[in-house]
C-alpha positions as CSV (number, residue, x, y, z in Angstrom):
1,X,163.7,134.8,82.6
2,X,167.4,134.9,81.2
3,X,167.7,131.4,82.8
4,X,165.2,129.8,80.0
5,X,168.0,131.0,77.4
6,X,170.5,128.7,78.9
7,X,167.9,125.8,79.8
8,X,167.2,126.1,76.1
9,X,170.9,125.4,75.2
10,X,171.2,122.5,77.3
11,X,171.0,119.0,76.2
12,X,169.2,116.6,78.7
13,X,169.7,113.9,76.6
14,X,173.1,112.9,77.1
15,X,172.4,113.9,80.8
16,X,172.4,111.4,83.6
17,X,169.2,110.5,85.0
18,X,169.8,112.6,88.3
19,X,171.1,115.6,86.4
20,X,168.1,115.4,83.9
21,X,165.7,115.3,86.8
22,X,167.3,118.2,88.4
23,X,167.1,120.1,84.3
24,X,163.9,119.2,84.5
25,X,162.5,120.0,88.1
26,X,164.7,123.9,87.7
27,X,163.3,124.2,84.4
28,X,159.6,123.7,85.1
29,X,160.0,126.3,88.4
30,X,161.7,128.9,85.9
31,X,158.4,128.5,83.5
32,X,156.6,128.7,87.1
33,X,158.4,132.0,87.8
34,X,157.6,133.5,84.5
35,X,153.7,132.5,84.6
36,X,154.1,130.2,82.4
37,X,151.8,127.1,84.0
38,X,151.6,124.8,80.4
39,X,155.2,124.8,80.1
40,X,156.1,124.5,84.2
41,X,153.4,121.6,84.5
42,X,155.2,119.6,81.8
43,X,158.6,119.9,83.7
44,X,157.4,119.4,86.8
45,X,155.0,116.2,86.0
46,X,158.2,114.7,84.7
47,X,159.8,114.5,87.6
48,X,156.6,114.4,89.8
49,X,157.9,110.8,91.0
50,X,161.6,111.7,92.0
51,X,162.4,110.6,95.0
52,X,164.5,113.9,95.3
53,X,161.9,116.5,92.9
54,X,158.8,114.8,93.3
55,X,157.6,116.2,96.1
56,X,158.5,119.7,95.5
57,X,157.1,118.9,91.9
58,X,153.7,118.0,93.4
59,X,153.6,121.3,95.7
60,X,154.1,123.7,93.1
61,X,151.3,121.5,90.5
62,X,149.3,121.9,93.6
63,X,149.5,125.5,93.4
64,X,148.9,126.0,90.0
65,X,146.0,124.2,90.3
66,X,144.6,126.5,93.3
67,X,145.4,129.4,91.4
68,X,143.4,128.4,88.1
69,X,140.4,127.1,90.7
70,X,140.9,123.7,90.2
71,X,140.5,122.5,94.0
72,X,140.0,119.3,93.3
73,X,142.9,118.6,91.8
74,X,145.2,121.0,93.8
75,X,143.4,119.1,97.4
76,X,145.2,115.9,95.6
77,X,148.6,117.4,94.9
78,X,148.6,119.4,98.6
79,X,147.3,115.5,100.2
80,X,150.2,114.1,98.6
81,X,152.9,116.1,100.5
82,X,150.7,117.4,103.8
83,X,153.0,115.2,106.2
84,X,156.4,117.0,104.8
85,X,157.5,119.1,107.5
86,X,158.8,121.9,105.0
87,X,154.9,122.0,103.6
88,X,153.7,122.7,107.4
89,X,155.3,126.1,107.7
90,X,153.8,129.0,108.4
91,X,154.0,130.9,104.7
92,X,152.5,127.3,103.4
93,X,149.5,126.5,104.6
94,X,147.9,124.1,102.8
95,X,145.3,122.6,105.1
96,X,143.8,126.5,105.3
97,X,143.7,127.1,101.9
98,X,141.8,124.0,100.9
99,X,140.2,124.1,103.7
100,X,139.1,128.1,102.7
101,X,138.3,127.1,99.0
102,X,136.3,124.4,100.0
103,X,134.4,126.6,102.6
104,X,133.6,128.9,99.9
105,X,132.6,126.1,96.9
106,X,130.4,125.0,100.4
107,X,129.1,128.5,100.9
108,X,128.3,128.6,96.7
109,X,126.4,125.8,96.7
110,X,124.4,127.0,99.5
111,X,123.5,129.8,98.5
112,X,122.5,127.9,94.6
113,X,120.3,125.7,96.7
114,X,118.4,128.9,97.8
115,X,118.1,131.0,95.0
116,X,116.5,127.5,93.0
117,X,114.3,127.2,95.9
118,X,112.9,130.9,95.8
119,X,113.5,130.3,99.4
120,X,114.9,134.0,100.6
121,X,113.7,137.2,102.0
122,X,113.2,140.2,99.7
């Protein structure tokens, strides 16, 4: 995104802290819009304890971890932020996607358990 080109131009050094956590947080979620999770997940874990981008930060590391199958991971990010209203709308539902992913790892596992057994109909 064109938006990188100025980010790039910027110095958040001789920013204040609030400014440079704002650089920081808008910075990781252009990498984030341009599919660029290394770069986004280094922005975003530098402000992952704001009080004003942390919890945003977290959601969107949360996400990228879902959508690289790391569940584990993603179920800690998503745990971290489940009791913020904005996180309980209906276009983000966490609880249903971890809940999904885990039914399925669940379902996996199952179904590993049989094919080791030789325990299934032919």
């Amino acid at each position: 995104p064109k938006s990188l080109e100025w980010f790039d131009k910027a110095d958040s050094n001789s920013m204040s802290q609030a400014d440079r956590e704002k650089y920081n947080f808008q910075k990781g979620y252009a990498y984030f819009t341009a599919k660029n999770t290394k770069e986004a997940t280094k922005y975003f874990n530098q402000v992952v304890n704001s009080k004003t981008f942390g919890s945003q930060a977290k959601y969107y590391l949360g996400y990228m971890s879902y959508e690289t199958d790391d569940y584990k991971s993603a179920n800690q990010y998503f745990e971290q932020v489940s009791d913020q209203d904005k996180y309980k709308e209906k276009d983000c539902p966490i609880d249903d996607v971890i809940a999904q992913k885990y039914g399925e790892i669940s379902r996996l596992k199952d179904l590993v358990r049989v094919v080791e057994r030789g325990d299934f109909d032919e």
